[in-house]
C-alpha positions as CSV (number, residue, x, y, z in Angstrom):
1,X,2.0,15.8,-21.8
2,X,4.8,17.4,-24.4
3,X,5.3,15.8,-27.3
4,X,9.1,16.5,-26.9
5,X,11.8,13.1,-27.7
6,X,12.6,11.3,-24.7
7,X,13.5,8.4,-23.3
8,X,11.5,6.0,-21.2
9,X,9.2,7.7,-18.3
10,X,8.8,5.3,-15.2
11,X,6.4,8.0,-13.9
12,X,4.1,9.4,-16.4
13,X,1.9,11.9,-14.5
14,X,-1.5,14.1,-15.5
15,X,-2.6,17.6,-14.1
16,X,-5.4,17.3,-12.2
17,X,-8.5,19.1,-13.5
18,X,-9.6,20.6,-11.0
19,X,-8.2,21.7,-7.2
20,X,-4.8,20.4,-6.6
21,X,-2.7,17.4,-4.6
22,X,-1.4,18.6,-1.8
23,X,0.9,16.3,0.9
24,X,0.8,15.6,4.4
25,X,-1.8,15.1,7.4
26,X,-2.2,18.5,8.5
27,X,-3.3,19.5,4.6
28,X,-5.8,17.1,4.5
29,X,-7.2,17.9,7.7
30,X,-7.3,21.7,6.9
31,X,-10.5,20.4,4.6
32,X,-12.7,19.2,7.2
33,X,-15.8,21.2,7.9
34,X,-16.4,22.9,11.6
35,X,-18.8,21.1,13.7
36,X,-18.7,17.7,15.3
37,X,-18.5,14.6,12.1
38,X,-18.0,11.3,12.2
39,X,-15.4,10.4,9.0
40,X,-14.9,7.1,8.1
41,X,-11.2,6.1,6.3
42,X,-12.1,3.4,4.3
43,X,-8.7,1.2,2.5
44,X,-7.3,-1.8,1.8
45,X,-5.9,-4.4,4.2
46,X,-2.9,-4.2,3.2
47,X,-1.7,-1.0,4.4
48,X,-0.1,0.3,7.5
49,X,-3.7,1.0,9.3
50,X,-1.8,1.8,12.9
51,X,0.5,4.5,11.1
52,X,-2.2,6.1,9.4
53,X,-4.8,6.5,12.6
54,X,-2.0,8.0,14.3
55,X,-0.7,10.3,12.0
56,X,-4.5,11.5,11.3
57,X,-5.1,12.3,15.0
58,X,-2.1,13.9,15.5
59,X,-3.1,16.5,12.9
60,X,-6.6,16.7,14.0
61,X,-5.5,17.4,17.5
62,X,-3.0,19.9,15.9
63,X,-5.9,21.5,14.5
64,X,-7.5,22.3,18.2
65,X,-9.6,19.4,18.3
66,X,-10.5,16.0,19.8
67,X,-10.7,13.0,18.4
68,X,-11.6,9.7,19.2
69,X,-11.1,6.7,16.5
70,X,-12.9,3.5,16.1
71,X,-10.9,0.8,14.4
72,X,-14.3,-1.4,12.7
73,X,-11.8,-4.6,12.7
74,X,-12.7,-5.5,16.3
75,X,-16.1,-5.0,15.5
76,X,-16.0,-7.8,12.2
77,X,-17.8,-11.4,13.1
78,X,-15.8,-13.8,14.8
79,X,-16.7,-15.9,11.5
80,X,-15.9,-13.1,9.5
81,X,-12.7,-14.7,7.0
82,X,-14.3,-17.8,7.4
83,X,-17.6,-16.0,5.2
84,X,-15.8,-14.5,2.6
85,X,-12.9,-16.7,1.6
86,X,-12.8,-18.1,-1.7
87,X,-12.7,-22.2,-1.5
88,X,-10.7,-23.9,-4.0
89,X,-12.1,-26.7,-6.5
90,X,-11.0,-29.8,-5.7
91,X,-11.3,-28.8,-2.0
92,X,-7.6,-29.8,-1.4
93,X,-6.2,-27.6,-4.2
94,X,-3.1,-25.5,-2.8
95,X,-2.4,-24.0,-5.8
96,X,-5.7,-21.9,-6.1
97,X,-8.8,-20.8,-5.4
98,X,-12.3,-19.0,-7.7
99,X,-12.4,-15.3,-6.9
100,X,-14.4,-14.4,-3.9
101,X,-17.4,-13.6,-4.4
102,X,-18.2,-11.7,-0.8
103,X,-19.2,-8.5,-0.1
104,X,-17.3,-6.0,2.7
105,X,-20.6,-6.2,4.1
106,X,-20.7,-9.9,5.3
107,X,-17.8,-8.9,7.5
108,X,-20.4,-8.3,10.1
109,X,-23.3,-9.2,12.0
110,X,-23.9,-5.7,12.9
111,X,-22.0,-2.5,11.6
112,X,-20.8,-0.4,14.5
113,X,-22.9,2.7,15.5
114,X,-20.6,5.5,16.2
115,X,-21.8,8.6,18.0
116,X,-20.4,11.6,17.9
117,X,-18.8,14.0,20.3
118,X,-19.6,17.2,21.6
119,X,-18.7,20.3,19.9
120,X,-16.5,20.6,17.2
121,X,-15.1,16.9,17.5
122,X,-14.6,14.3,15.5
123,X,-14.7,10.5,15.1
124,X,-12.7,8.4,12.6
125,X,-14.0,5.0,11.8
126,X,-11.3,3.2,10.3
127,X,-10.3,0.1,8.2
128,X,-11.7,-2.1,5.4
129,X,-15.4,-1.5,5.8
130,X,-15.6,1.8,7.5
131,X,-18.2,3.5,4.9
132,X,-20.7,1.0,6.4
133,X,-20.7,3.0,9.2
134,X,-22.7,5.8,7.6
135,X,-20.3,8.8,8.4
136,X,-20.4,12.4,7.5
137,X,-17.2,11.9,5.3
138,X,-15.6,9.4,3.4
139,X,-11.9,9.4,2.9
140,X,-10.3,6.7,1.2
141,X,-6.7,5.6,1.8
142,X,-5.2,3.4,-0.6
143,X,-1.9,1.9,-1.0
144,X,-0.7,0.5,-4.7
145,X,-0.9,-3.5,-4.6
146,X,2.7,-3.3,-5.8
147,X,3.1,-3.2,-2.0
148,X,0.6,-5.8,-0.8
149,X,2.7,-8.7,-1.8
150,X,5.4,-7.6,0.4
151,X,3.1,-6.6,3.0
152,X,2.4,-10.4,3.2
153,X,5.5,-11.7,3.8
154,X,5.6,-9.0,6.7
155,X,3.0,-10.8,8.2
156,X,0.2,-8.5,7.5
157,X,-3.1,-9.9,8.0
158,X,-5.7,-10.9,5.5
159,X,-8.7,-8.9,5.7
160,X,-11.4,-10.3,7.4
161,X,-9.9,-11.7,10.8
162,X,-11.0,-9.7,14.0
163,X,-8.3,-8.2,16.1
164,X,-9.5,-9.2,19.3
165,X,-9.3,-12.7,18.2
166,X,-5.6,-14.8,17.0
167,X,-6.2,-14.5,13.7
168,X,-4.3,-16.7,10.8
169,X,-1.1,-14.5,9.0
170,X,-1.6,-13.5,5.8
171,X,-0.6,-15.6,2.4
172,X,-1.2,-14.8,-1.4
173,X,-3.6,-17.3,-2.4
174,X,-5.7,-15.4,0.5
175,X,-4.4,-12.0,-1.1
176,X,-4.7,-12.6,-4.4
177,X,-8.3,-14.3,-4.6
178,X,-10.2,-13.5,-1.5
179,X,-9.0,-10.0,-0.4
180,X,-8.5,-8.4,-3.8
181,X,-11.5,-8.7,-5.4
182,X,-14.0,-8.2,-2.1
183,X,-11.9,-5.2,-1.4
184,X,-12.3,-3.5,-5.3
185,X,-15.4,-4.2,-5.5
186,X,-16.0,-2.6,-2.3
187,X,-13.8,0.5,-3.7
188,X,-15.7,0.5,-6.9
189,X,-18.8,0.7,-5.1
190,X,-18.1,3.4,-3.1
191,X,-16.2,6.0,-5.6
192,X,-18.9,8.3,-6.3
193,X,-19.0,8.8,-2.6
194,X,-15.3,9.9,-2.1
195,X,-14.4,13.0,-0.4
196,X,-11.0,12.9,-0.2
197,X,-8.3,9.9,-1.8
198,X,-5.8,9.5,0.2
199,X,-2.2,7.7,-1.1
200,X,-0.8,6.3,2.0
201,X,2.7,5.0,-0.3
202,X,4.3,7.0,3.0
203,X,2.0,6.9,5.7
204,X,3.7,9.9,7.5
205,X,3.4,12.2,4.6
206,X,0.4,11.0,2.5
207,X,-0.5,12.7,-0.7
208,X,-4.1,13.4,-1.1
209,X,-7.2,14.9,-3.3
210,X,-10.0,16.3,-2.8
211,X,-13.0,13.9,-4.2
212,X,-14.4,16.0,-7.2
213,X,-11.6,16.7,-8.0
214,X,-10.5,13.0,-8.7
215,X,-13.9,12.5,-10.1
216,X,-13.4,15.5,-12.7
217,X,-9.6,14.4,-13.7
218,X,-10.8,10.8,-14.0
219,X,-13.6,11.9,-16.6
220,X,-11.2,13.8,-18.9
221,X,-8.6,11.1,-18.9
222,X,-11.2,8.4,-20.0
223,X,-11.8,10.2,-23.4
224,X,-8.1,10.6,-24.5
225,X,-5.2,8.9,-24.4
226,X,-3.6,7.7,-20.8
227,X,-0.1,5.7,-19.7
228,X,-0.7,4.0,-16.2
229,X,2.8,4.0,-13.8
230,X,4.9,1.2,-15.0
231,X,7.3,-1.1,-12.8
232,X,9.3,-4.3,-12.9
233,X,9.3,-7.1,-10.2
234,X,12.0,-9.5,-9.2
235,X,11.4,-13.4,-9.5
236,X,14.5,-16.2,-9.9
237,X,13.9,-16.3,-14.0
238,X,14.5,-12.4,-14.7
239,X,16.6,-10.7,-16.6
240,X,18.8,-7.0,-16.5
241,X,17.4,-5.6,-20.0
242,X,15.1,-3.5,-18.0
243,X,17.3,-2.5,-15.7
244,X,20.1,-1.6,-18.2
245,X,17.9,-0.1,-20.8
246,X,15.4,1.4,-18.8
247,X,16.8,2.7,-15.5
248,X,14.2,0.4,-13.4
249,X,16.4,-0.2,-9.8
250,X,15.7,-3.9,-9.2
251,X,14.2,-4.8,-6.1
252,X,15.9,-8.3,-6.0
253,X,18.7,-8.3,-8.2
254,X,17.0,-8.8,-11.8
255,X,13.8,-6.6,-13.5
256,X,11.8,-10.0,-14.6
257,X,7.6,-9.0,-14.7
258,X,7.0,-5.5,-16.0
259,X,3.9,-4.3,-15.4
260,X,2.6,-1.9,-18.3
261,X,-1.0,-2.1,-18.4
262,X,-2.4,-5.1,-15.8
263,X,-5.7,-3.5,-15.0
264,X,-6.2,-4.8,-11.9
265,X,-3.2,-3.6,-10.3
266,X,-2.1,-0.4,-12.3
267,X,-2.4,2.7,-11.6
268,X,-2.2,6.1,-12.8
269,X,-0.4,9.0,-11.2
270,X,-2.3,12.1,-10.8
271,X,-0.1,15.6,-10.0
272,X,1.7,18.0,-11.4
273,X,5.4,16.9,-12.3
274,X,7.0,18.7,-9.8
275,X,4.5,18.3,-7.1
276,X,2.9,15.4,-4.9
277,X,0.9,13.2,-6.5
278,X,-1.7,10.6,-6.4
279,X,-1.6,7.2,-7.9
280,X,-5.3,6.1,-8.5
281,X,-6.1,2.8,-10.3
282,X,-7.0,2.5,-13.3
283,X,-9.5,0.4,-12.8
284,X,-11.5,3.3,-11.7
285,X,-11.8,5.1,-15.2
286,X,-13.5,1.7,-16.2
287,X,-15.8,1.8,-12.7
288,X,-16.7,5.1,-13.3
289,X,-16.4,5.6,-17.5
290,X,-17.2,2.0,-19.1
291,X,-18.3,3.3,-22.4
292,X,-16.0,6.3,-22.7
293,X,-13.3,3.8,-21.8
294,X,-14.4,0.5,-23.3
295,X,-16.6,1.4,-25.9
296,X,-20.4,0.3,-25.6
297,X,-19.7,-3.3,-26.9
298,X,-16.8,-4.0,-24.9
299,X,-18.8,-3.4,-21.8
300,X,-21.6,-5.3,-22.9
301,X,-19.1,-8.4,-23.5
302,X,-16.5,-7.5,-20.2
303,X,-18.7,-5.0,-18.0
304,X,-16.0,-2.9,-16.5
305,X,-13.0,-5.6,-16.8
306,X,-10.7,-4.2,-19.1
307,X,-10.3,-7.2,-20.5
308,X,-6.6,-6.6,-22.5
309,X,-3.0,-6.3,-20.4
310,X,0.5,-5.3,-22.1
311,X,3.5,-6.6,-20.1
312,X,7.4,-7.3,-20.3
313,X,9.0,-10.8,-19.5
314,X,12.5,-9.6,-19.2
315,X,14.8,-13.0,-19.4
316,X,18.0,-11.2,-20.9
317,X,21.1,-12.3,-18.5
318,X,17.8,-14.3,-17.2
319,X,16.6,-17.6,-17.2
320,X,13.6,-19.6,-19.1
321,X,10.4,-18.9,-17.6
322,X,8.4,-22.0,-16.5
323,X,7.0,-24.3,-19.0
324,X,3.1,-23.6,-18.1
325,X,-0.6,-23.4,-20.2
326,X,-3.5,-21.4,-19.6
327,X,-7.0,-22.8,-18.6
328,X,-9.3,-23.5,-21.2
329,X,-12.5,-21.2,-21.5
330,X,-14.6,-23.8,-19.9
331,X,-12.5,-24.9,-17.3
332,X,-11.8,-21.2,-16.5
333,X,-15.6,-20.3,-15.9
334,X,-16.7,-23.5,-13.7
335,X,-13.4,-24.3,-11.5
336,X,-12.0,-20.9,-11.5
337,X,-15.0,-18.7,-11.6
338,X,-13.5,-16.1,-14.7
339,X,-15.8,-15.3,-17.3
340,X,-13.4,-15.1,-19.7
341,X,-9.8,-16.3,-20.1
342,X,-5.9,-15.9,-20.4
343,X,-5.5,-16.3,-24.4
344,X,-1.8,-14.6,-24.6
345,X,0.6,-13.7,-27.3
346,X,4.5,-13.4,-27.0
347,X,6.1,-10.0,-29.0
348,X,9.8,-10.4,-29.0
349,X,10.6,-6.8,-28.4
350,X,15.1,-7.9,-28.5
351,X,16.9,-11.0,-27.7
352,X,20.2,-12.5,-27.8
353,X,21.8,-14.6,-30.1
354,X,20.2,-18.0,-29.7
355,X,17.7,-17.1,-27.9
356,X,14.4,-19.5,-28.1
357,X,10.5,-19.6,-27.4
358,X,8.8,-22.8,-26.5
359,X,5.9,-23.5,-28.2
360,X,3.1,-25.9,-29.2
361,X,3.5,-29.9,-28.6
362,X,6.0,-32.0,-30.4
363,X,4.1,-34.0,-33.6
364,X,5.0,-37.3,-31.8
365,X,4.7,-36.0,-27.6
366,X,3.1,-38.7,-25.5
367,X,1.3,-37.1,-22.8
368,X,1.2,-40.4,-20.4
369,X,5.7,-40.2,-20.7
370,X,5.6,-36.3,-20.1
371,X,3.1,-36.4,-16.9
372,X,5.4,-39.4,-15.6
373,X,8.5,-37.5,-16.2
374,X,6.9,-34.1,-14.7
375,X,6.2,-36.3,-11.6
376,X,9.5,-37.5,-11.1
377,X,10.7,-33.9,-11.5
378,X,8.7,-32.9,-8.5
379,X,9.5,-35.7,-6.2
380,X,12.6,-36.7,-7.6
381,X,14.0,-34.0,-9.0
382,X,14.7,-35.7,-12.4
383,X,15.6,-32.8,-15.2
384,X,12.5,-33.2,-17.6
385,X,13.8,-33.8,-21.1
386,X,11.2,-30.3,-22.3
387,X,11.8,-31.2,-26.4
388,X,11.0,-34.4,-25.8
389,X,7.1,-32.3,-25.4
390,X,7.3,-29.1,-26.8
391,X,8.9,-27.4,-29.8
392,X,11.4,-24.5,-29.8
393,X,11.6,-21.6,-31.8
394,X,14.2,-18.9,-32.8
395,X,13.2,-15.8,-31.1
396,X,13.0,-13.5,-34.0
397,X,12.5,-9.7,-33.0
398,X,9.5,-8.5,-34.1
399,X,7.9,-12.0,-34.5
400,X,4.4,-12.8,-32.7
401,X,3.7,-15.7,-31.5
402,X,0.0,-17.2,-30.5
403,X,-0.6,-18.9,-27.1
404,X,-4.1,-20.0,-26.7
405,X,-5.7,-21.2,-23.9
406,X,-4.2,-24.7,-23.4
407,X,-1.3,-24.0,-25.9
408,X,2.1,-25.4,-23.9
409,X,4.9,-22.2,-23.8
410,X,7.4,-20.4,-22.3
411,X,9.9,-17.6,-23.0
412,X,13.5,-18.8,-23.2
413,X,16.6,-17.2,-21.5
414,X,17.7,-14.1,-23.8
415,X,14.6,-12.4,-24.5
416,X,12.4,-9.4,-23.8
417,X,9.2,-10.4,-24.5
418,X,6.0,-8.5,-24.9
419,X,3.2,-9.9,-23.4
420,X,-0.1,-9.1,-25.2
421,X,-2.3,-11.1,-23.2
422,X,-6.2,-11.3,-21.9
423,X,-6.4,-9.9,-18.4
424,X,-6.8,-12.9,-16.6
425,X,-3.2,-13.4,-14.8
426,X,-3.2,-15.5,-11.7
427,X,-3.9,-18.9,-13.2
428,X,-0.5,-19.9,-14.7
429,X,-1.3,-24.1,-14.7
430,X,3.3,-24.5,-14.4
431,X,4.1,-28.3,-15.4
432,X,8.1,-27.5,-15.0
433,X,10.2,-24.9,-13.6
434,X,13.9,-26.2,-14.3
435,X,14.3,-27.5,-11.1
436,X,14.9,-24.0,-9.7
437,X,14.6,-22.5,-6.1
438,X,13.7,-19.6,-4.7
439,X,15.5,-17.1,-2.3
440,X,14.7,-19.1,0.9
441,X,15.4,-22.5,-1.3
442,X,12.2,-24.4,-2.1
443,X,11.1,-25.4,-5.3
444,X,8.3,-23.1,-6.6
445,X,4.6,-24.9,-6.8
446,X,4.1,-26.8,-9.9
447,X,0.1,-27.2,-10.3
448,X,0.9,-29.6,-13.3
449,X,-3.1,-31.6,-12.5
450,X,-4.4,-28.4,-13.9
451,X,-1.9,-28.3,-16.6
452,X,-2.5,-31.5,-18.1
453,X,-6.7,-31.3,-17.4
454,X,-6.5,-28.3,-19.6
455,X,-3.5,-29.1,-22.4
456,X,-4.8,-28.7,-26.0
457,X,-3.3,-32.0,-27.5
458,X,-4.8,-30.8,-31.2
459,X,-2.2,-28.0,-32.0
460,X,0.8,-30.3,-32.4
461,X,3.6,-30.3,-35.2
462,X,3.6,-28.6,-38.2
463,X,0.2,-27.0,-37.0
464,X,2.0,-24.8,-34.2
465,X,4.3,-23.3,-37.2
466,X,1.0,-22.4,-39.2
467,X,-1.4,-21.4,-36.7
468,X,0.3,-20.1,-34.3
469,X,3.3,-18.1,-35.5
470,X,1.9,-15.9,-38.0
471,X,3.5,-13.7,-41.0
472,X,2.1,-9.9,-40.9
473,X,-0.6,-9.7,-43.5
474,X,-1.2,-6.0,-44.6
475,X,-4.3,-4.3,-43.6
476,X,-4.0,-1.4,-45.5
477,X,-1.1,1.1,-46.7
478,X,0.1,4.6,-47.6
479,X,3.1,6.7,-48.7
480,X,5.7,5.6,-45.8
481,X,3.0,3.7,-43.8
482,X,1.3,0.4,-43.3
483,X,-0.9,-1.9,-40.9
484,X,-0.6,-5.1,-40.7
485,X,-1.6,-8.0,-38.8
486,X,0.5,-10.1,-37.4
487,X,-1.7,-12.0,-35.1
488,X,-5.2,-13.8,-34.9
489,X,-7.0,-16.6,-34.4
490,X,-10.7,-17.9,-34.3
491,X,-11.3,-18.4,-30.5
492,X,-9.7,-15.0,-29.2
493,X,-11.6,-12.2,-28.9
494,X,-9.0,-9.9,-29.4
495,X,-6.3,-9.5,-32.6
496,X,-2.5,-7.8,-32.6
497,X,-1.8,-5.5,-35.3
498,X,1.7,-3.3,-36.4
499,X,1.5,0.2,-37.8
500,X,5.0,0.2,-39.9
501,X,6.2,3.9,-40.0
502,X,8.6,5.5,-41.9
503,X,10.8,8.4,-40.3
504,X,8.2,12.1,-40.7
505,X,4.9,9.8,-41.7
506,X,2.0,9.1,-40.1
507,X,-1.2,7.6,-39.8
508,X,-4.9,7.9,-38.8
509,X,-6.6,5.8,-37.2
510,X,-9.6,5.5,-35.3
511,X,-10.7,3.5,-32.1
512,X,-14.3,3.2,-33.9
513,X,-15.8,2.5,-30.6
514,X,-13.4,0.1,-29.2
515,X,-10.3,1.4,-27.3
516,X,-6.8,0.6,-28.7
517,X,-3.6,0.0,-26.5
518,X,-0.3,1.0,-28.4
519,X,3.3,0.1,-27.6
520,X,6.3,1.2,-29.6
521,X,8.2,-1.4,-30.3
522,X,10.7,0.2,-32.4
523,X,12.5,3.5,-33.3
524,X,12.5,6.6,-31.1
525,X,8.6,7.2,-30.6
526,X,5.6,8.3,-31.8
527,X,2.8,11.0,-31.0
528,X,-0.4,10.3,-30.6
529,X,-2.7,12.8,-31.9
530,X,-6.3,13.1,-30.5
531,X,-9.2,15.9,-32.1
532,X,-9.4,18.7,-29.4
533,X,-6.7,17.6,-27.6
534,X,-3.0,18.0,-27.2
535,X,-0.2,15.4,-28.1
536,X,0.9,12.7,-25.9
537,X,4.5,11.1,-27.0
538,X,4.9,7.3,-26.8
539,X,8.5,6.6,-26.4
540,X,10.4,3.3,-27.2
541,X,8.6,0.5,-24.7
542,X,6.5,2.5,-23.4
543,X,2.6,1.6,-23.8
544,X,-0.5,3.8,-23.7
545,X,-4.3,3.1,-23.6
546,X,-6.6,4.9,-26.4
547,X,-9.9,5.2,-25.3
548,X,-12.8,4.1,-26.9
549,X,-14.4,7.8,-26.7
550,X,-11.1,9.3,-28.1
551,X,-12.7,8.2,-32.0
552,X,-10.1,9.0,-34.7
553,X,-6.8,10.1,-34.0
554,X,-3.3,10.0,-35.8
555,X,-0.4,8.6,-35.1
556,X,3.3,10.5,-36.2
557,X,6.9,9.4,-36.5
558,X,9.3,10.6,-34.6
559,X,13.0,10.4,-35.5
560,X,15.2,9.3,-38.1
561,X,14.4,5.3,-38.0
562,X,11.5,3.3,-38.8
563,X,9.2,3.0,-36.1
564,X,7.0,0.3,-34.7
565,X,3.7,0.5,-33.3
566,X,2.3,-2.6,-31.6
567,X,-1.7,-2.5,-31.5
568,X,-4.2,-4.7,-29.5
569,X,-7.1,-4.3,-30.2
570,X,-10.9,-6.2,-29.2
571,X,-12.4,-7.7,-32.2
572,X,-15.2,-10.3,-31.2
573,X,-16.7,-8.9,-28.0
């Protein structure tokens, strides 16, 4: 990518290494062999699997030849969902659930035997499982989980139910920790074995690449510097900083959750810039490239997870996000099944005048009044008097603030907030919510039982100011640089440092065996600078992964203000 000033880029995009993306049914067809095959089109749940079987025959019939498809759905055991859904702990818990851990495979009793046609024919086994069926070719269609959430509320059905039975419609606790995580580790298993990735974003006209290809680009991006797609949802807290500083079109009337680098569901387009293109996750360059990626300790500690996540809470013209904690690292591993968990750091990025982060218990809260009050905010609707329980702050740009595991918080109306987190995300324990509804007007779940089994009652008072909102401590300096740190504590296993530069300096640095994730938190930009290969600019906001194979590279200034480099980094693996 050029190392030219620019603004933000929603839709950062790398050159495949080898062969090219092309678009459309008929395209990908034009790759099968001669000769009668059976290929199976493995994929998500989520995505349109009636669109994507039609559109597929019609171009192999285009093509001169028959086809007959086999959707592996009807053939999944009638106690298929049943066998790989996640149960939740306390049994009647509707809040969540542990991370399934199922296998595709226990789908069935017995995988469907396919055979083939006569001549030069060809079967398509299709739907979540279809590689099981042991077919000449594997395609895999995938659609970004951007979309899932929203396939959901379409009444899309969770993977699993059989479609010769009534099966149950499909809901996010069900998305988000049964289907998920069978389903990637399915993907993961299986991406060696890929012939052809298909992007079904537009099931008509589906962008697609040829296996080795993937495989090759993949392997090159792991070893230097890499920006997955970013994007910003809607909820009823967000904001318009996004929206007005970025160019992000909101889907619901405000950009709140922007999603940087959240492993799990980013991606990274692949394509030239003026072509079609593929988004492939990210998670993949971990799958495939742990150590390149990672770094050899990392994996040891995380296996593939990446285990660090940059995101935006935009709440300017917003609201205050929920008052919530995190579970504890105990808690986490036996009731929600996470080996690790969601330590997080606010970065105030801007804010408006006034603007606030709560943080930290009140030196005198009494935890028997607040779980009273929280209850009679749920059934009663009764505002909860928050500072009362938990201490505000000034929102200072530029200032971190620590939020372990346990730690009371929330971002205040006003702010744009960098979110340098742990990647565990879908266990926000909410004790309030400002009595807000949603679009179709019901309050939003408060899990508050888990809240208060996991608050940390120790970090209270004056103790919050110390501990948890840091002053940068220089690392080490030169002539118009520096490198500071300007967060870390004990019990998280990653720290947050700043590179200060002045306009035309630079810095080296070096991932040492560890990969680095940058944002630029001030000025114009930066380049990043990697031995052997050629610059990638880092505009304002924008955030880029440094892998741990890219070992030292440098850092440069560009324009006439200071920059700001924000810089996560794993320190106790």
């Amino acid at each position: 990518m050029s190392s030219t000033p620019r603004s933000y880029d929603p839709n950062p995009s790398y050159e495949p290494v080898d062969g090219q993306v092309v678009a459309g049914w008929p395209a990908a067809v034009a790759t099968l062999s001669a000769g009668p095959l059976t290929l199976a089109v493995d994929g998500p749940a989520a995505l349109d699997w009636d669109a994507l079987v039609d559109g597929l025959s019609s171009a192999i019939r285009s093509a001169g030849r028959q086809v007959r498809s086999v959707d592996v759905r009807r053939h999944y055991a009638p106690a298929a969902a049943e066998r790989i859904t996640a149960h939740p702990v306390p049994a009647d818990d509707p809040f969540f659930t542990p991370l399934s851990e199922a296998q595709v495979s226990d789908l069935f009793d017995s995988v469907p035997q396919e055979s083939r046609l006569p001549d030069d024919d060809v079967v398509v086994v299709f739907g979540p499982g279809a590689v099981l069926c042991e077919p000449d070719l594997l395609w895999y269609a995938d659609l970004p989980k951007r979309y899932a959430e929203a396939a959901v509320a379409h009444g899309h059905r969770p993977v699993g139910v059989n479609l010769a039975r009534l099966g149950e419609p499909g809901h996010l606790v069900r998305l988000f920790y049964t289907d998920w995580p069978v389903l990637d580790r399915h993907r993961d298993a299986h991406a060696t074995g890929v012939d052809r990735w298909i992007d079904v974003q537009d099931a008509t006209t589906p962008t697609s690449l040829d296996g080795a290809a993937l495989r090759s680009t993949l392997e090159h991006l792991a070893r230097g510097p890499v920006r997955t797609r970013p994007y910003f949802n809607s909820t009823p807290w967000g904001g318009q900083w996004a929206a007005s500083e970025l160019g992000f079109t909101p889907q619901a009337g405000n950009t709140a959750l922007g999603y940087e680098l959240i492993a799990p569901e980013a991606g990274v387009l692949i394509g030239r810039e003026d072509g079609p293109q593929v988004e492939v996750p990210f998670q993949l360059l971990c799958v495939l490239h742990p150590q390149a990626m990672l770094g050899e300790e990392v994996h040891r500690a995380f296996g593939t997870s990446f285990p660090i996540r940059f995101d935006y809470l935009d709440t300017v013209g917003g609201g205050n996000l929920s008052l919530h904690c995190h579970p504890q690292e105990r808690y986490m591993r036996e009731v929600f099944g996470w080996p690790y968990t969601q330590h997080e750091t606010y970065y105030v990025t801007a804010s408006e005048p006034g603007a606030q982060v709560l943080l930290g218990l009140t030196e005198h809260a009494d935890l028997d009044v607040m779980r009273r009050q929280v209850e009679d905010a749920v059934a009663q609707g009764t505002p909860l008097p928050v500072e009362d329980h938990v201490q505000v702050h000034p929102a200072t740009v530029g200032q971190l603030f620590m939020i372990p595991a346990g730690t009371p918080h929330a971002s205040g109306a006003g702010n744009l907030v960098l979110e340098v987190s742990a990647t565990p995300y879908l266990y926000s324990l909410r004790f309030y919510d400002w009595l807000r509804k949603d679009a179709a007007g019901a309050s939003r779940p408060l899990p508050y039982e888990h809240g208060f089994a996991n608050l940390d009652t120790a970090r209270r008072g004056e103790d919050v100011t110390k501990e948890l909102i840091q002053q940068p401590r220089t690392l080490r300096a030169g002539k118009g640089w520096r490198e500071e740190v300007i967060g870390a504590l004990p019990e998280m296993f990653y720290a947050v440092h700043r590179l200060v530069l002045a306009p035309d300096s630079g810095i080296a640095d070096d991932t040492a065996g560890r990969f680095h994730i940058l944002n630029v938190s001030a000025g114009q930009g930066a380049v990043i600078e990697t031995a052997g290969r050629s610059s990638h600019f880092l505009a304002f906001a924008e955030t880029i992964t440094v892998p741990a194979a890219a070992g030292p590279y440098r850092i440069r200034a560009v324009g006439g203000d200071e920059v700001h480099v924000v810089k996560a980094l794993v320190v106790e693996p």
